[in-house]
C-alpha positions as CSV (number, residue, x, y, z in Angstrom):
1,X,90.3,51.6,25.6
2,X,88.6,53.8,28.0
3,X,85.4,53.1,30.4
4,X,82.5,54.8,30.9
5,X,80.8,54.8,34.4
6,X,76.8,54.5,34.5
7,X,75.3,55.7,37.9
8,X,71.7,55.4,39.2
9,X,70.5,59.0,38.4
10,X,69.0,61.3,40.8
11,X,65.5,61.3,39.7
12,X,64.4,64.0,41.6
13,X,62.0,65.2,44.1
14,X,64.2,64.2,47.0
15,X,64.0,60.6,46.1
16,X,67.7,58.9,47.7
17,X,66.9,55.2,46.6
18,X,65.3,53.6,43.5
19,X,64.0,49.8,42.7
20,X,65.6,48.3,39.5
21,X,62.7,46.6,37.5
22,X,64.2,46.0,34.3
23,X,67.3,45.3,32.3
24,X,67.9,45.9,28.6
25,X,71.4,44.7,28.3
26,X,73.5,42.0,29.8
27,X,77.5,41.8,29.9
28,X,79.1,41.6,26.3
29,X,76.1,43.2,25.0
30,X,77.5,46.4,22.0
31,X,74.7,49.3,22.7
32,X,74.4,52.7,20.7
33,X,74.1,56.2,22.5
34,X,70.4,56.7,24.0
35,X,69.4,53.4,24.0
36,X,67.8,51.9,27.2
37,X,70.0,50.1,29.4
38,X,67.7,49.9,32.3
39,X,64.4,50.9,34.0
40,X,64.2,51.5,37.8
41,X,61.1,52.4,39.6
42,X,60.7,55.3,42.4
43,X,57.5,55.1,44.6
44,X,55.6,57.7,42.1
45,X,57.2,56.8,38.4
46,X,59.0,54.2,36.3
47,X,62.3,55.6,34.7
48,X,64.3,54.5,31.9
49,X,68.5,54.6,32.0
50,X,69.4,55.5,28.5
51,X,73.2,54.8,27.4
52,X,75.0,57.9,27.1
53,X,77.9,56.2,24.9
54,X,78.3,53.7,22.1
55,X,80.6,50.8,23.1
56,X,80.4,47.2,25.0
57,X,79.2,46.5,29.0
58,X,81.9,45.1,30.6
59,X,80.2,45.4,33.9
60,X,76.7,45.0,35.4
61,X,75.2,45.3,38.7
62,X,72.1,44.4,40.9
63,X,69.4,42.1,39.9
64,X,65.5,42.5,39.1
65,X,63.9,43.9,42.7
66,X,67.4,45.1,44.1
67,X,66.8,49.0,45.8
68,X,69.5,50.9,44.8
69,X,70.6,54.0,46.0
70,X,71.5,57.2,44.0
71,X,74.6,57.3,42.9
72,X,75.7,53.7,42.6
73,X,77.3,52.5,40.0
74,X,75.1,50.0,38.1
75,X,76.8,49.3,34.2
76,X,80.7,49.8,33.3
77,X,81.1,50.2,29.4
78,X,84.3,49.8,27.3
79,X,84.7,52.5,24.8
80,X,87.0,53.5,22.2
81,X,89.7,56.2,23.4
82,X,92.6,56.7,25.7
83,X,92.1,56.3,29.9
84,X,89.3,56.1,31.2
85,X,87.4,56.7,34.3
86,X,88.4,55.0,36.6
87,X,90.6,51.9,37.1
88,X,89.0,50.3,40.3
89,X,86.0,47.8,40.1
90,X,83.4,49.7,41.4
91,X,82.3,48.9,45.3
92,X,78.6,49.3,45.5
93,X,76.0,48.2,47.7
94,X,72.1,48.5,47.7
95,X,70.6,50.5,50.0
96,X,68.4,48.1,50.5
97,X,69.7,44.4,51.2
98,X,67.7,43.0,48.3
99,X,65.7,40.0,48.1
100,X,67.8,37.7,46.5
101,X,71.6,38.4,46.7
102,X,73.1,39.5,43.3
103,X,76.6,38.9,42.3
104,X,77.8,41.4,39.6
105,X,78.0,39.1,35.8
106,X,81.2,40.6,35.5
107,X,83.0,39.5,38.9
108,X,83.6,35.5,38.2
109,X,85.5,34.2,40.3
110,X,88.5,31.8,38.6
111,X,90.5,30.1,40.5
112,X,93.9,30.6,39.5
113,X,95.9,27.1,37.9
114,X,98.1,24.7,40.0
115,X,101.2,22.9,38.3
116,X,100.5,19.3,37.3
117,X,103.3,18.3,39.9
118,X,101.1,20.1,42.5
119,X,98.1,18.3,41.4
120,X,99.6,14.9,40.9
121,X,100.9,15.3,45.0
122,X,97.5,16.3,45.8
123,X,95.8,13.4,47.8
124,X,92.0,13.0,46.6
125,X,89.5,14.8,48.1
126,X,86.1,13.3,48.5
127,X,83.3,15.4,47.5
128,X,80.1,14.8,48.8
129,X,77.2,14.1,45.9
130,X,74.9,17.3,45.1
131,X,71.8,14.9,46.0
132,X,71.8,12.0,48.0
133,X,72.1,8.3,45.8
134,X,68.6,6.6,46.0
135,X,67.3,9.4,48.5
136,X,64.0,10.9,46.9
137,X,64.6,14.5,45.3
138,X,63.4,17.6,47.1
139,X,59.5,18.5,46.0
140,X,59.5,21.0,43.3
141,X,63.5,20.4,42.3
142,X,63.8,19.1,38.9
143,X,65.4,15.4,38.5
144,X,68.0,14.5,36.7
145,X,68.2,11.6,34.1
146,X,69.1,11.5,30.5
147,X,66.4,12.2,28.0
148,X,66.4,8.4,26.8
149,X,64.9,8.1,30.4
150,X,62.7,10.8,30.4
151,X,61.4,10.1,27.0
152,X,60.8,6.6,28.8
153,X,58.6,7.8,31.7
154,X,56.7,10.3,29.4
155,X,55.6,7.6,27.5
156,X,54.8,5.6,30.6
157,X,53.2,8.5,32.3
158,X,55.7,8.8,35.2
159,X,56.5,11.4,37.0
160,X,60.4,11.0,37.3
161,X,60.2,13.6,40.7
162,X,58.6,10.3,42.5
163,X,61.7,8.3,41.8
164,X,65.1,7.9,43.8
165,X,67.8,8.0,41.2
166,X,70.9,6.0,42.0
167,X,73.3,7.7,39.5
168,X,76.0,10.0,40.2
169,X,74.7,12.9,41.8
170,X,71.3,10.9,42.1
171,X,71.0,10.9,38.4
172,X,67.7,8.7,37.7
173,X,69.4,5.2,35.1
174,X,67.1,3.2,33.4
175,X,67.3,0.4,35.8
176,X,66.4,2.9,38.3
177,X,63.0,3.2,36.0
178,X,62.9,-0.3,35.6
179,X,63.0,-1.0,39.1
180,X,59.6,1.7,39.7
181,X,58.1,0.0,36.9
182,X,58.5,-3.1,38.4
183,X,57.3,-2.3,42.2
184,X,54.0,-0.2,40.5
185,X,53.5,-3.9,38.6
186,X,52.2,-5.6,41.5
187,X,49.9,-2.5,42.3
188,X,48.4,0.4,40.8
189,X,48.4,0.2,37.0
190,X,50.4,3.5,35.8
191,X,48.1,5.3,33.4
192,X,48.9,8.1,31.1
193,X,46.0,10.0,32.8
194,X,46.0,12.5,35.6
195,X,49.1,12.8,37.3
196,X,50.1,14.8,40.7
197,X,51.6,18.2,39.4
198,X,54.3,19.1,42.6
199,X,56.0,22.3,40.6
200,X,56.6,25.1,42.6
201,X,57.4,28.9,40.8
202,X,58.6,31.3,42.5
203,X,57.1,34.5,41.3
204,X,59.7,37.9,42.4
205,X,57.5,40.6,43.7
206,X,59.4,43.6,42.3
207,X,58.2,46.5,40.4
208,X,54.8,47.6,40.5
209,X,54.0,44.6,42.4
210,X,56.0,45.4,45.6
211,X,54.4,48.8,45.5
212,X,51.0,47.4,45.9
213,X,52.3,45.1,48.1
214,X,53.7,47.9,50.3
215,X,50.7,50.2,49.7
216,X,48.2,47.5,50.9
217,X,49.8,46.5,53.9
218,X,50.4,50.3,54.8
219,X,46.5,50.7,54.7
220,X,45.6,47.0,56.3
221,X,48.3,47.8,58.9
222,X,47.5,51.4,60.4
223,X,43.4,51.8,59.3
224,X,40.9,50.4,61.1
225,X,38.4,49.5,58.5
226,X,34.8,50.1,59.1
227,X,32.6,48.9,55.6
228,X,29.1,49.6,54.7
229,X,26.9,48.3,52.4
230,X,23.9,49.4,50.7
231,X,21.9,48.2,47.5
232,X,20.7,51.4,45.5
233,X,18.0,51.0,42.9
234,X,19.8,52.1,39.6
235,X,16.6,52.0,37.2
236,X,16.2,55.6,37.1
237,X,19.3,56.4,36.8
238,X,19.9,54.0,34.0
239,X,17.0,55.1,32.0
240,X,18.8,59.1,32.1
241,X,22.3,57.9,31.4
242,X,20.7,55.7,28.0
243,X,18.6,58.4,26.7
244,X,21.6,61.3,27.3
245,X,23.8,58.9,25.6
246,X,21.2,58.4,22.8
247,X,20.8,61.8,21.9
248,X,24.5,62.8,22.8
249,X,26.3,65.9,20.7
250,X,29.2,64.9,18.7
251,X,32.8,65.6,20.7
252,X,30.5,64.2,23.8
253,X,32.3,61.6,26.0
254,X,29.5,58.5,26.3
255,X,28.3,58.9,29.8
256,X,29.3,55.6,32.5
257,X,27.7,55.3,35.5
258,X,31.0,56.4,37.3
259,X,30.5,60.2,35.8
260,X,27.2,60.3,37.9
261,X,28.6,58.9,41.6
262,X,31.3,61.5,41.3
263,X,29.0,64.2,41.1
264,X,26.4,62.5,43.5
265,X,29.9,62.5,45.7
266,X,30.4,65.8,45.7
267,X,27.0,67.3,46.6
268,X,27.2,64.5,49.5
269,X,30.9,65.6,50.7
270,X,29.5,69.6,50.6
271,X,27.2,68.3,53.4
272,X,30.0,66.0,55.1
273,X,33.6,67.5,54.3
274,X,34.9,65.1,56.6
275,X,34.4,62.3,54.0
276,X,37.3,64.5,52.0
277,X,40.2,64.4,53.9
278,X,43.2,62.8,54.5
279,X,44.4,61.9,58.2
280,X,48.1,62.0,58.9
281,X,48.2,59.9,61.7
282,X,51.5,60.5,62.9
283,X,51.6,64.2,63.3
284,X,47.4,63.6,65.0
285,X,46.1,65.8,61.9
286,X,43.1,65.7,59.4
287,X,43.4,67.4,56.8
288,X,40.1,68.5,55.3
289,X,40.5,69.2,51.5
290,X,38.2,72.1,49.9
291,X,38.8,70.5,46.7
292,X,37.5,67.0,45.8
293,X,40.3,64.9,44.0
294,X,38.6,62.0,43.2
295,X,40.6,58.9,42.8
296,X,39.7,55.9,40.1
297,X,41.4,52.9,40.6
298,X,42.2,50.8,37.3
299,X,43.5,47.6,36.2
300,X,46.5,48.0,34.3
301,X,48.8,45.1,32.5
302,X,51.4,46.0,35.2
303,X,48.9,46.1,37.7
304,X,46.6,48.7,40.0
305,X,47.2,52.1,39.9
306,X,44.9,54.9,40.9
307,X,44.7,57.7,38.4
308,X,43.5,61.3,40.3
309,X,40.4,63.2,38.6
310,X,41.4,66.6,40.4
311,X,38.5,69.3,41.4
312,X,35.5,67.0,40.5
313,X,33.6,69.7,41.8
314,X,34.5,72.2,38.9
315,X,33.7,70.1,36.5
316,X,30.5,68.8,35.1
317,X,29.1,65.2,34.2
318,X,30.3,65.0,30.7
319,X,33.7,66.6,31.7
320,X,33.9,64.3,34.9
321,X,33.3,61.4,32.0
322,X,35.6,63.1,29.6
323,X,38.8,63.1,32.2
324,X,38.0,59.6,33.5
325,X,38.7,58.2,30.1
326,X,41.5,60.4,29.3
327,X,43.3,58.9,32.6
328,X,42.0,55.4,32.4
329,X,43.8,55.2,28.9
330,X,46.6,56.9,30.5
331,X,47.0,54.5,33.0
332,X,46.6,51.6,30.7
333,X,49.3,52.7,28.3
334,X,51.6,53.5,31.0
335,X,51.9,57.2,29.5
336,X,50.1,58.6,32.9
337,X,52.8,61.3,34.5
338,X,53.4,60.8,38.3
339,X,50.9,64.3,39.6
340,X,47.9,62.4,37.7
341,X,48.7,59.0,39.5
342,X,48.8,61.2,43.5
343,X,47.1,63.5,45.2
344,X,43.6,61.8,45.4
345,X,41.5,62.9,48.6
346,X,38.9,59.9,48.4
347,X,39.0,56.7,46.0
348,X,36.4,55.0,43.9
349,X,37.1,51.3,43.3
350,X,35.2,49.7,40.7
351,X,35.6,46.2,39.0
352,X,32.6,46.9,36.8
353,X,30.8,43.7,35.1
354,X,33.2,41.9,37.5
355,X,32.3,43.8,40.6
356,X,30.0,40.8,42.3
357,X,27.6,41.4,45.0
358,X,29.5,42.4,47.7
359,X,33.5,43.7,48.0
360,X,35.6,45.1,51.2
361,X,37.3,47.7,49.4
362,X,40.8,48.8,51.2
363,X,41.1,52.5,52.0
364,X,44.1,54.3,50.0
365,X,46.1,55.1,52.8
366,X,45.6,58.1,54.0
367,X,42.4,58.9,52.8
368,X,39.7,58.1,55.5
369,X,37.1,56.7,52.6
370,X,36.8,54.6,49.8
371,X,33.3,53.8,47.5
372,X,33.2,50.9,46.0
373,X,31.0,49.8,43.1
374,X,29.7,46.7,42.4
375,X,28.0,44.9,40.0
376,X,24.7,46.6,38.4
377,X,21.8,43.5,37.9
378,X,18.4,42.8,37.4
379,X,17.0,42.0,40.4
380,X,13.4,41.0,42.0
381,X,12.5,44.3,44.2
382,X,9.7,44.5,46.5
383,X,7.6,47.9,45.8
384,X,5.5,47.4,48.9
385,X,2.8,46.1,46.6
386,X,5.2,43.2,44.4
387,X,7.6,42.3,43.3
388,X,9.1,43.8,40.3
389,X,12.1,43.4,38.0
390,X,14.2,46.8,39.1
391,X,18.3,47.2,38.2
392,X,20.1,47.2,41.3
393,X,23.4,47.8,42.5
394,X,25.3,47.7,45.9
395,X,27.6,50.0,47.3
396,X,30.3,48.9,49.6
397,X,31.5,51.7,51.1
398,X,34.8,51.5,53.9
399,X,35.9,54.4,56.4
400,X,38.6,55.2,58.8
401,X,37.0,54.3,61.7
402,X,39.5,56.1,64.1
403,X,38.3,59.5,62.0
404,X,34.4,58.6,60.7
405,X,31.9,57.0,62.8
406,X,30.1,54.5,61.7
407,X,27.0,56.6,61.8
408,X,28.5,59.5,59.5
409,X,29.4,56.4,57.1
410,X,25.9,55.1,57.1
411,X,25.2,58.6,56.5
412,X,27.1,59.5,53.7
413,X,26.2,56.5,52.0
414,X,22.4,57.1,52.5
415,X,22.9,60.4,50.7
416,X,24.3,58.8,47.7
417,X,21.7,56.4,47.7
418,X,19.0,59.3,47.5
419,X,20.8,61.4,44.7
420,X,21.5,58.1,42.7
421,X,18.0,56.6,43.2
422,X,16.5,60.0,42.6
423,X,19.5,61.3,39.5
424,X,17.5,64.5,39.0
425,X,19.1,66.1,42.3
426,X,22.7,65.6,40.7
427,X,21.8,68.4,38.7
428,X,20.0,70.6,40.8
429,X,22.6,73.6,41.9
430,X,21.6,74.2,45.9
């Protein structure tokens, strides 16, 4: 029989190193040619390892969150022929120490037999117990009793992590039950109501996940936040956007209220290009960008990712609408490709319906702004006369405050109040 080698591809683009998120196949497992053995994630894409043989894995390495670099060896399958590649177990290491040591499925370790002379010379060893008899269990392990005892304390709506069991290996008995049963007699009645719930999960932040995780603390870590807030009376604005969308031509995207900030954004970025740039903070450079790449974060079942509408200021509203959708369904089936998920030069975040009154929206490191939207609602508004009903929203707006001043924020954010209150402007060409 010969064996076939898998290695962690080079995926390109200079990338040395790659995060395993998923595996398809686990030792003993038969697979066909082309099918998926595994997915690993770089910091741009998520890429599937298809089999390049038919035959059996014999050999597996690394586990869910493990960084593995290029070129390791990750699967070992047994196929049909003469030789094979190579005889040794492969030595491979992460490039990363990962998060929780793997050992490979396919390295047991057996310890080899003794003669029963040996083992009848042997003097007895004395093993200390895995848990401590009659010593209470660690919070969050799970107890051990037989399931006549658990189906006991079920019933008696008792949580068997409060007792000590005094069984081998602190196994919980019956008389260990008994005896709680009997000590709870003489003062609180057990109930089968509300009980203390003391699980703890552990959750592995791998994948997507970590790159949030990473991401976020990048941009908490290095930018000095500076937010601004501002409520912008939307009636106007609403009242255009309903009747365009009423009287819309077919092969027209319907119009959201995130077409018209993008191209309120760009009129106010022609006035402050500083707004559009990125700031490379270890080489001391802004880059101003010409260009207005607008990014649109989006909630996606794997989690946030930031789809990039590029040259916002070549399009107009209903093509602005037209590419938000075409990237937000992208994004959501996870068919985006890696140059529409990069490349943004400032960020809208918006949670919609959910967006609340006020939010402190992190900057996407390294842009130097970020607008956040947040929840449109009726609200009381005081005309200088009365108060009338008027739909507001609020804006909450953050800036790089090593790179934008806190009066070119306020600024900024007054000009988009102005073209959003007053939506006519959007469309005037100056």
């Amino acid at each position: 029989m010969a064996e076939k080698l898998i290695k962690l591809p080079d995926v390109g683009e200079g990338v040395a190193e790659a995060e395993l998120v998923e595996w398809h196949v686990n030792v003993g497992d038969l697979v066909r040619e082309d099918m998926v053995l595994a997915a690993v994630m770089t910091g741009k894409a998520t890429v599937e390892i298809p089999s390049p043989v038919d035959g059996e894995v014999i050999f597996r390495y690394g586990e869910i969150g493990d960084i593995i670099a290029t070129g390791t060896v990750i699967l070992k399958i047994r196929i049909a022929g003469e030789g094979g590649e190579t005889e040794e177990e492969p030595q491979v290491k992460p490039a990363v120490a990962p998060v929780a040591a793997a050992e490979p499925a396919s390295e047991k370790q057996v310890e080899p037999l003794k003669p029963k002379a040996e083992i009848a010379a042997s003097p007895p060893v004395a093993r200390p117990l895995s848990h401590p008899v009659g010593a209470p269990r660690a919070e969050g392990e799970k107890p051990l009793a037989p399931p006549a005892v658990r189906l006991r304390a079920k019933e008696a709506g008792i949580d068997l992590r409060q007792l000590s069991g005094t069984g081998p290996a602190g196994r919980i008995t019956h008389e260990d039950l008994d005896a709680f049963l009997s000590s709870q007699g003489s003062g609180a009645t057990i109930t089968s109501g509300l009980q203390p719930n003391k699980a703890v999960q552990e959750v592995k932040v791998v994948g997507l996940r970590r790159r949030i995780a990473e991401k976020m603390a990048l941009s908490k870590s290095r930018i000095p936040h500076i937010t601004y807030v501002e409520e912008i009376d939307m009636t106007a604005l609403e009242e255009l956007r309903t009747r365009m969308n009423g009287t819309q031509k077919p092969g027209r995207p319907k119009l959201t209220i995130l077409p018209f900030l993008m191209r309120a954004m760009v009129k106010a970025i022609a006035e402050q290009p500083g707004i559009n740039a990125l700031y490379d903070d270890e080489a001391g450079i802004i880059r101003q960008y010409g260009g207005v790449h607008i990014g649109i974060a989006a909630q996606t079942p794997s989690g946030l990712v930031v789809p990039v509408v590029r040259h916002a200021e070549a399009r107009d509203i209903f093509d602005c609408a037209r590419e938000v959708a075409r990237l937000s369904d992208a994004a959501k089936n996870g068919t985006a490709l890696r140059e529409e998920l990069s490349g943004s030069t400032i960020t809208i975040s918006s949670l919609g319906a959910m967006g609340g009154i006020v939010s402190t929206p992190v900057i996407n490191h390294p842009e130097v702004a970020i607008i956040g939207v947040n929840k449109l609602a009726v609200r009381p508004h005081w005309d200088g006369v009365q108060f009338v009903p008027r739909k507001m929203m609020n804006l909450s707006s953050s800036f790089d405050h090593r790179v934008i001043d806190g009066w070119d924020a306020a600024t900024f954010v007054q000009r988009l109040k102005a073209l959003m209150e007053t939506p006519a402007l959007i469309f005037v060409e100056e």
